[in-house]
C-alpha positions as CSV (number, residue, x, y, z in Angstrom):
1,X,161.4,107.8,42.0
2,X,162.7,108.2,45.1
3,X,161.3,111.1,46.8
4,X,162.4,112.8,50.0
5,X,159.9,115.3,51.9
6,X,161.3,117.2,54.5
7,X,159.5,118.7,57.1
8,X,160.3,121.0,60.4
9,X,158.3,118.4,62.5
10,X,156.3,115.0,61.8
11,X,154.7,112.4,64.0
12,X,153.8,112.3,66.6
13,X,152.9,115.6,66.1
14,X,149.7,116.0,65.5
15,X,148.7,119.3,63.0
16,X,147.3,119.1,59.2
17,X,150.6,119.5,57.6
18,X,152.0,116.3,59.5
19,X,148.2,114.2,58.4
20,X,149.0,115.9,54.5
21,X,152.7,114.4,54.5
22,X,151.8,111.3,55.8
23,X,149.2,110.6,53.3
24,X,150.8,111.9,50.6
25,X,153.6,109.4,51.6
26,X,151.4,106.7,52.0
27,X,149.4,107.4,48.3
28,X,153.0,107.9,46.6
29,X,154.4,104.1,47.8
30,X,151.3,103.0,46.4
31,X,151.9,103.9,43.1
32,X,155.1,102.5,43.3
33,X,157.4,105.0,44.6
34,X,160.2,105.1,47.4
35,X,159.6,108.3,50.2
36,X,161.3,108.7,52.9
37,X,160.8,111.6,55.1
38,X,163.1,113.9,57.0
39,X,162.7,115.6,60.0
40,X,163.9,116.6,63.2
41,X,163.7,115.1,67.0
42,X,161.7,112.3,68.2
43,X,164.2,110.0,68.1
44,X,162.3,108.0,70.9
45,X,159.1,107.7,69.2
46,X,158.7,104.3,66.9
47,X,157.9,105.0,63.9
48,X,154.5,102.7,62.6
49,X,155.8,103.1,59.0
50,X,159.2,102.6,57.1
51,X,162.3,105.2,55.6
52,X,161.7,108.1,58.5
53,X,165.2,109.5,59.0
54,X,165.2,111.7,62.2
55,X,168.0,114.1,63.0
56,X,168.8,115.1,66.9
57,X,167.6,118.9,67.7
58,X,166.3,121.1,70.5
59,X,162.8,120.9,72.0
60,X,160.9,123.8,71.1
61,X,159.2,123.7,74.5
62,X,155.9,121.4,74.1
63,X,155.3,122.2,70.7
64,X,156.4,119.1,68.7
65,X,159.2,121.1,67.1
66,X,162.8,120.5,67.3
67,X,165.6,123.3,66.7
68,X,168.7,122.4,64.2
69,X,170.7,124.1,62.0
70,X,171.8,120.8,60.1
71,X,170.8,117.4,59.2
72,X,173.3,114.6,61.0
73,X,175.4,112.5,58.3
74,X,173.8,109.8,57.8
75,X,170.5,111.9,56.7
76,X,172.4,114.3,54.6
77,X,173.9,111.4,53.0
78,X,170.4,109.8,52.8
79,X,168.5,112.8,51.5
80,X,171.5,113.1,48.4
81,X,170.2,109.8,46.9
82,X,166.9,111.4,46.3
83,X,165.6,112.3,42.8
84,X,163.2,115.2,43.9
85,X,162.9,116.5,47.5
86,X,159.8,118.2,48.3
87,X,159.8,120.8,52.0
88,X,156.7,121.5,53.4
89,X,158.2,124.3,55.7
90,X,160.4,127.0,54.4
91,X,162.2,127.9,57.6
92,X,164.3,125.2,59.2
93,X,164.1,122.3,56.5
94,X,163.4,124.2,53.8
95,X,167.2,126.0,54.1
96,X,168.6,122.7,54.5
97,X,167.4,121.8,51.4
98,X,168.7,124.3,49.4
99,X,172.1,123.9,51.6
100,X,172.0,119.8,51.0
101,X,170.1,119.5,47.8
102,X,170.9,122.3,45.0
103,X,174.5,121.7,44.8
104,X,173.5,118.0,43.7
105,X,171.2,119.5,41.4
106,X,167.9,117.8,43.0
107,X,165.1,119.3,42.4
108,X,163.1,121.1,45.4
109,X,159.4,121.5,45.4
110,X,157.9,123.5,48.4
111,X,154.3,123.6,49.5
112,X,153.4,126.5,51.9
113,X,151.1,125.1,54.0
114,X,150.4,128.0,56.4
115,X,149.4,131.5,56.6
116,X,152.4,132.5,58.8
117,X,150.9,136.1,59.2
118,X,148.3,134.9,60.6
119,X,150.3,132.4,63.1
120,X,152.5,135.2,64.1
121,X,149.5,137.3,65.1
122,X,147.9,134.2,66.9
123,X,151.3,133.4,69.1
124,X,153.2,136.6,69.2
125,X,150.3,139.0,69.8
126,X,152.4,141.6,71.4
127,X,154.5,141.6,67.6
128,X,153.3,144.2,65.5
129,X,151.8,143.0,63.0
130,X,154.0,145.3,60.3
131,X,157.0,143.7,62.0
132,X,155.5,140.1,61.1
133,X,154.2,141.2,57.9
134,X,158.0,143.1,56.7
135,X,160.0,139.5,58.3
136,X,157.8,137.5,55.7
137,X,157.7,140.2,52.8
138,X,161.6,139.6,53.5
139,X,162.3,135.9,53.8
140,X,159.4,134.4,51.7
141,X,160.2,136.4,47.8
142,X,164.2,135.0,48.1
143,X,162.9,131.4,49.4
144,X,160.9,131.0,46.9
145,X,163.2,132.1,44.1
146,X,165.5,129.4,44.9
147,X,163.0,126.3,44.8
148,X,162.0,124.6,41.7
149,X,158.6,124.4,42.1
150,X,156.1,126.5,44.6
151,X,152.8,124.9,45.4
152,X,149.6,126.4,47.3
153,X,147.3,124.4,48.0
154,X,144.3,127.0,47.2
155,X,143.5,130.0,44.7
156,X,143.2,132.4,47.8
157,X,146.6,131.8,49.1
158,X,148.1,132.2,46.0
159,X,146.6,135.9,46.1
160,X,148.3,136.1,50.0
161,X,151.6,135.2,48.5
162,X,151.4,137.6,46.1
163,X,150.4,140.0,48.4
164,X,153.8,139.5,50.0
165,X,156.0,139.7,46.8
166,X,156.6,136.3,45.6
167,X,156.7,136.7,42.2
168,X,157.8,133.3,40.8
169,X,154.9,130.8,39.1
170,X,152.9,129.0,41.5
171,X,151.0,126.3,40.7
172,X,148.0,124.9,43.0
173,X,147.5,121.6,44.0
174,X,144.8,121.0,46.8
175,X,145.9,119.0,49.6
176,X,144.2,115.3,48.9
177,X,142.7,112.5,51.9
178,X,141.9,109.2,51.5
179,X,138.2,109.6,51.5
180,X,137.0,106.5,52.2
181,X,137.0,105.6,55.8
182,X,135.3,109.1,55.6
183,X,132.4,107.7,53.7
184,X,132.4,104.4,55.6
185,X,133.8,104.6,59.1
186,X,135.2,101.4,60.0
187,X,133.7,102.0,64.1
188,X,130.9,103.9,65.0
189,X,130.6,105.7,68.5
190,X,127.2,106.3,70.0
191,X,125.7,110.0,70.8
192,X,124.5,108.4,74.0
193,X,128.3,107.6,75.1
194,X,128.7,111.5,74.6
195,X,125.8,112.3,76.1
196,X,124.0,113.4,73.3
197,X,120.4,112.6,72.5
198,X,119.2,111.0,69.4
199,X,116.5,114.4,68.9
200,X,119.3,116.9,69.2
201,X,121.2,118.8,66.3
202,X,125.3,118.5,67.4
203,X,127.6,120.7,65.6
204,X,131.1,118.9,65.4
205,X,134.6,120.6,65.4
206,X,137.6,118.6,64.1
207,X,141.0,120.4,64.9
208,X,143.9,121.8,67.1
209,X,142.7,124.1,70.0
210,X,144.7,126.7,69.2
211,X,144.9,130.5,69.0
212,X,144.7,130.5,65.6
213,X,141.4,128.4,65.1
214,X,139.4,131.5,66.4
215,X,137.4,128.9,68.9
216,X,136.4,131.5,72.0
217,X,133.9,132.8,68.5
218,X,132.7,129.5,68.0
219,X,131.9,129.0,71.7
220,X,130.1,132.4,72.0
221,X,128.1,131.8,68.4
222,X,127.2,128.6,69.9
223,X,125.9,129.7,73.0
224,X,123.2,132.4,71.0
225,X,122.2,129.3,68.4
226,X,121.0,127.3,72.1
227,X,119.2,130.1,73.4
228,X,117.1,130.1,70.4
229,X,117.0,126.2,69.5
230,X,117.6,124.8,72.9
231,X,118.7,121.2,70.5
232,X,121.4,122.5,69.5
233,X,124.8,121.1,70.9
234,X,128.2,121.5,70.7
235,X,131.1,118.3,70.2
236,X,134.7,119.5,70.0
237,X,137.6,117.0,69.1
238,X,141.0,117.3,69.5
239,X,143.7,119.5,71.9
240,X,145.7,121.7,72.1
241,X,147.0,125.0,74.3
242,X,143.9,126.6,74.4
243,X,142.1,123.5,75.7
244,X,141.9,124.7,79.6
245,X,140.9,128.5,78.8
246,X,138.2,127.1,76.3
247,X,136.7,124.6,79.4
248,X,136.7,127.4,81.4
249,X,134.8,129.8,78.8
250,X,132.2,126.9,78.9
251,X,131.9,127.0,82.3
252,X,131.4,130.6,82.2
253,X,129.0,131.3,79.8
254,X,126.9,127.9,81.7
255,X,126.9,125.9,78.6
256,X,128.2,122.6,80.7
257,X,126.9,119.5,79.3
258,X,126.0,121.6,76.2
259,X,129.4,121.4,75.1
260,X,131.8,118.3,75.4
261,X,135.7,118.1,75.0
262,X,136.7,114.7,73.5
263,X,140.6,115.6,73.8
264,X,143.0,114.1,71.6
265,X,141.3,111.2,69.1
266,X,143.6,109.0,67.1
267,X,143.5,110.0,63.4
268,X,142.1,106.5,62.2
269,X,139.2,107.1,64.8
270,X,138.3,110.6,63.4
271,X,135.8,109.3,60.8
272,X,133.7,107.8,63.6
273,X,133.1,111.2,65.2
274,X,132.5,113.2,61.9
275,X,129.4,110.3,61.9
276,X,128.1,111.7,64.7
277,X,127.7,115.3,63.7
278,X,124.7,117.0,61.6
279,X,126.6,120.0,60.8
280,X,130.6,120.3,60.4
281,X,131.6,124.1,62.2
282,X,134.7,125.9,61.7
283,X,135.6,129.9,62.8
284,X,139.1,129.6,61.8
285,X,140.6,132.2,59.1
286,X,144.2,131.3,59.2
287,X,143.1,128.1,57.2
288,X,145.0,127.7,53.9
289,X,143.3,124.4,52.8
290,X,142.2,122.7,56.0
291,X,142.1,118.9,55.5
292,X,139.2,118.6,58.3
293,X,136.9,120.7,56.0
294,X,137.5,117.7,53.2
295,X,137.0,115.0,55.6
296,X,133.5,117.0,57.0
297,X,132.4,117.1,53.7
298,X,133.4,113.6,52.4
299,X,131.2,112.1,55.9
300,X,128.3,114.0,54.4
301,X,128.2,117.2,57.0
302,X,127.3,120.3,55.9
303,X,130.1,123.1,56.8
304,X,129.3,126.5,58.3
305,X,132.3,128.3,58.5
306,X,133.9,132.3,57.5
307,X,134.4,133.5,54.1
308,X,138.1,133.6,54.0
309,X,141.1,131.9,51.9
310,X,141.0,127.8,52.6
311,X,137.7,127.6,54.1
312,X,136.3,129.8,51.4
313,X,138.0,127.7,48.6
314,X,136.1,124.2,49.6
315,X,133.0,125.6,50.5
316,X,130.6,126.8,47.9
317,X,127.6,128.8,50.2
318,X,124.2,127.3,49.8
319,X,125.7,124.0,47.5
320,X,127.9,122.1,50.0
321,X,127.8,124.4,53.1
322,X,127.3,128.2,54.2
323,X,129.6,130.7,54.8
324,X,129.4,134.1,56.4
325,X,131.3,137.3,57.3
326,X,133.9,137.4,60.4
327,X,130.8,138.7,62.3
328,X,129.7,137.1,65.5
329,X,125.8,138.1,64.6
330,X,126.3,137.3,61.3
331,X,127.6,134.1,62.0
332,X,125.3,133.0,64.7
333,X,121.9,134.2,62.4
334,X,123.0,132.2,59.9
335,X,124.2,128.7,61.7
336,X,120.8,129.2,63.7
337,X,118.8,129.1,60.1
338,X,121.2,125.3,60.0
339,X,120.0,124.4,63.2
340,X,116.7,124.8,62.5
341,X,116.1,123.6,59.0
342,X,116.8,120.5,58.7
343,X,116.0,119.7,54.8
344,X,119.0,122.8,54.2
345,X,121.0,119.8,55.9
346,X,120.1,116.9,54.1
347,X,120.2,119.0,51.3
348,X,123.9,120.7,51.4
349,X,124.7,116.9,53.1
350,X,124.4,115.4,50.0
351,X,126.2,117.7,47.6
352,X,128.8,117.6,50.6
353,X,129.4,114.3,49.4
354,X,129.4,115.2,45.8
355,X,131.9,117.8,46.1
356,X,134.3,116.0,48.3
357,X,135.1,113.8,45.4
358,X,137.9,116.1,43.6
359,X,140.0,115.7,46.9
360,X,140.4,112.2,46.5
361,X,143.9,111.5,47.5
362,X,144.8,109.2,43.9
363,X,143.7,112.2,42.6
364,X,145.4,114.9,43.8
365,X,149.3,112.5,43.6
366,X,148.6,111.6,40.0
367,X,148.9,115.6,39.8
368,X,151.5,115.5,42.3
369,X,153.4,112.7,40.2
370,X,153.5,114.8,36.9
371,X,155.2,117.6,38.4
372,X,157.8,115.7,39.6
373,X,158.5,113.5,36.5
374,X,158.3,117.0,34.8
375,X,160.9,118.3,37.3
376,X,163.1,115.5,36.8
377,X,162.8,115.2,33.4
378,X,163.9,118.9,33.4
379,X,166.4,118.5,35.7
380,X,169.0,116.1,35.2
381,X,171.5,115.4,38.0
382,X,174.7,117.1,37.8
383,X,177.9,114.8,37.9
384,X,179.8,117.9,37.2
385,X,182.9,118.9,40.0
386,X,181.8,122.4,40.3
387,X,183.2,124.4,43.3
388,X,180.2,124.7,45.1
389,X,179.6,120.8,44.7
390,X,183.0,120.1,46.0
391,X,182.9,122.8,48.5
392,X,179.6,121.0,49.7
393,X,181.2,117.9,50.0
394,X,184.2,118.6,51.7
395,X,182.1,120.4,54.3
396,X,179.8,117.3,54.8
397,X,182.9,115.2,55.5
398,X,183.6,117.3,58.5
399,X,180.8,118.0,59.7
C-alpha cells in the first residue's frame, strides 16, 4: 500500500507524536509498504530518511509548528496517489485531508494523540476552561464524523472523547516502539559522568519540559523523598520551555547537585540513560499513551507515576510500577516506600519487562495493517466525475 500520514509538524521536532509517526513509518516500510509523510515547514532541515514532502508555512514562534491553510501542488498531487492517508492531528492537517483526500475517495484514519483540554489549560491558562472545553465539544464530534476510522491509543481516552461527544466507533490501538535497543542499549553512559554515585537510588524522567508534564510536582515530591533517604537523586532528560523556571526551582528549594538537567538527548541515545535509572518517574496527567512510559518499562524500570488516563493504562500498581492520587503527600509517601525498598524494585523491574512486551512495535502495525487493508478493501477508489471531484480538481489547478 502506499500510505500517507500527515501531521501538523514532524522532525526535527522533537514530542511523542513526531517519535510514534516516525516509527510507525519505519515498522510499515519494513513490512513492505510505501509511507510518505506530510507536513508543514522545515524546508531547511535534511531529512535522514526518504518520501517526506514538506509544504512552506508560517513559524509558530519556537514551537516546531508551521501555519498553512493548504498543502503546495506538488504535495497535494503527491498525497492523491495514496491508498489510505492516516492524520495524526485534527486541526491543520487533519482538514486538509478531508479537503485533499475525500473527494478521491481515500480513506482517512485519525489517531488523537493528545488530550487537548488538558494542553489548552497548560498554555492558555488565562482561557477558561469551559471556553476550551465548548471549542473542543464543538470541533472534535463533526471531525470525527468525517474520518473513516478514529483511533485512541488507550481505553481512558476513549472515555475523554466520549466525554466530549464523539459518538462514532473508536477503536484502540496502543502506540508501539521498537523495544529493543530498550532492552539492549547499544552505549552505555556512566553515573559517575553525571555525577552520580554507584550507592545512590536515581529516579529518571524522560520527556518535554513543558507545562503540561506537571514537573514543578515532581521537583517538590523529590525534594521530601531526599530529606528522608538522603540516596535518593533526581536525573531529568530532555527540554523544553519550562527548562530555566525548573533550574531555578532547584536552586531554590537547594537541591543543586541533587538534581541534574541533561538537556536535549538524541532519540537513539535515550536507551543509554533509561540504563541508568532505578526507578522511571512521571507527574504528568495530560498523557494519552506516553511512549517514554513503554520505553521505561521495556529497560526494566519500575514507574511511579498518577492514576490518570495513559499513565494509568500502562501501569498496573504493585505488578509493573505504582501509581497514586494527584496528591503531593500521597505521591511523595509512596515513591519514598520505592526509594527505600529495594526488592519492590527488582521486583516490579522485572514484570516491567514482562509487560512491555505487548507494545512491541511489529505488534502494534500488524494491527495497524489490518485496519487499513480493511479500509481499503471497503473503500474502493472512485473514478466517478462527481461535482465535488471536479470541483476539487479544478480548484487544485489554480491554486
Amino acid at each position: 500500500m502506499r500510505i500517507g500520514m500527515m501531521a501538523d509538524a514532524y522532525k526535527p521536532k522533537v514530542s511523542g507524536v513526531t517519535s510514534t509517526i516516525s516509527l510507525s513509518k519505519c515498522a510499515l516500510e519494513a513490512a513492505g509498504h510505501k509511507v510518505f509523510i506530510f507536513t508543514f515547514g522545515g524546508e531547511d532541515f535534511e531529512d535522514d530518511e526518504l518520501n517526506v514532502v514538506r509544504t512552506p508555512g508560517l513559524p509558530l514562534s519556537d514551537t516546531g509548528f508551521y501555519f498553512s491553510f493548504r498543502f503546495s501542488r506538488h504535495a497535494r498531487r503527491k498525497l492523491q496517489t495514496m491508498d489510505i492517508v492516516h492524520v495524526h492531528h485534527p486541526f491543520l492537517s487533519g482538514r486538509l485531508a478531508i479537503r485533499y483526500c475525500k473527494p478521491y475517495n481515500i480513506p482517512i484514519v485519525f489517531t488523537n494523540h493528545t488530550r487537548y483540554d488538558l494542553l489548552t489549560q497548560a498554555y492558555f491558562p488565562l482561557l477558561p476552561d469551559e471556553v476550551g472545553n465548548t471549542l473542543l465539544q464543538a470541533y472534535l464530534p463533526s471531525f470525527c464524523r468525517e474520518v473513516d476510522l478514529l483511533i485512541a491509543p488507550s481505553l481512558g481516552l476513549c472515555e475523554i472523547l466520549r466525554g466530549f461527544g464523539v459518538e462514532c466507533p473508536i477503536e484502540v490501538i496502543p502506540n508501539g516502539v521498537d523495544l529493543g535497543p530498550f532492552r539492549n542499549p547499544a552505549h552505555l553512559v556512566s553515573r559517575e559522568s553525571l555525577g552520580f554515585g554507584p550507592d545512590e537510588v536515581l529516579m529518571v524522567y524522560v520527556g518535554r519540559l513543558g507545562p503540561e508534564k506537571n514537573l514543578a510536582f515532581l521537583i517538590r515530591a523529590f525534594a521530601g523523598v531526599h530529606t528522608a533517604y538522603p540516596e535518593a537523586r533526581l536525573l531529568l532528560v530532555g527540554d523544553g520551555p519550562e527548562h530555566d523556571n525548573l533550574r531555578d526551582q532547584v536552586t531554590r528549594s537547594g537541591l543543586e547537585g541533587l538534581v541534574q538537567f541533561t538537556g536535549m538527548i538524541g532519540y537513539d541515545k535515550l536507551p543509554s540513560f533509561y540504563a541508568l535509572g532505578d526507578i522511571f518517574v512521571t507527574a504528568s496527567v495530560s498523557e494519552v499513551h506516553p511512549l517514554t512510559v513503554i520505553e521505561a518499562l521495556a529497560s526494566g524500570l519500575p514507574v511511579m507515576g498518577i492514576r490518570s488516563p495513559g499513565v494509568g493504562d500502562i501501569i498496573t500498581d504493585g505488578l509493573n510500577g505504582v501509581l497514586s492520587e494527584h496528591d503531593l503527600a500521597a505521591f511523595t509517601a509512596r515513591l519514598s516506600r520505592l526509594v527505600a525498598d529495594g526488592e519492590t524494585r527488582r521486583r516490579l523491574a522485572q514484570q516491567a519487562r514482562q509487560s512491555s512486551e505487548q507494545y512491541a512495535i511489529e505488534r502494534t502495525t500488524a494491527v495497524l495493517e489490518q485496519q487499513y487493508a480493511r479500509l481499503v478493501a471497503d473503500k474502493p477508489r472512485s473514478r466517478q466525475r462527481n461535482w465535488r471531484l471536479t470541483w476539487q480538481r479544478l480548484v487544485d489547478r489554480v491554486t
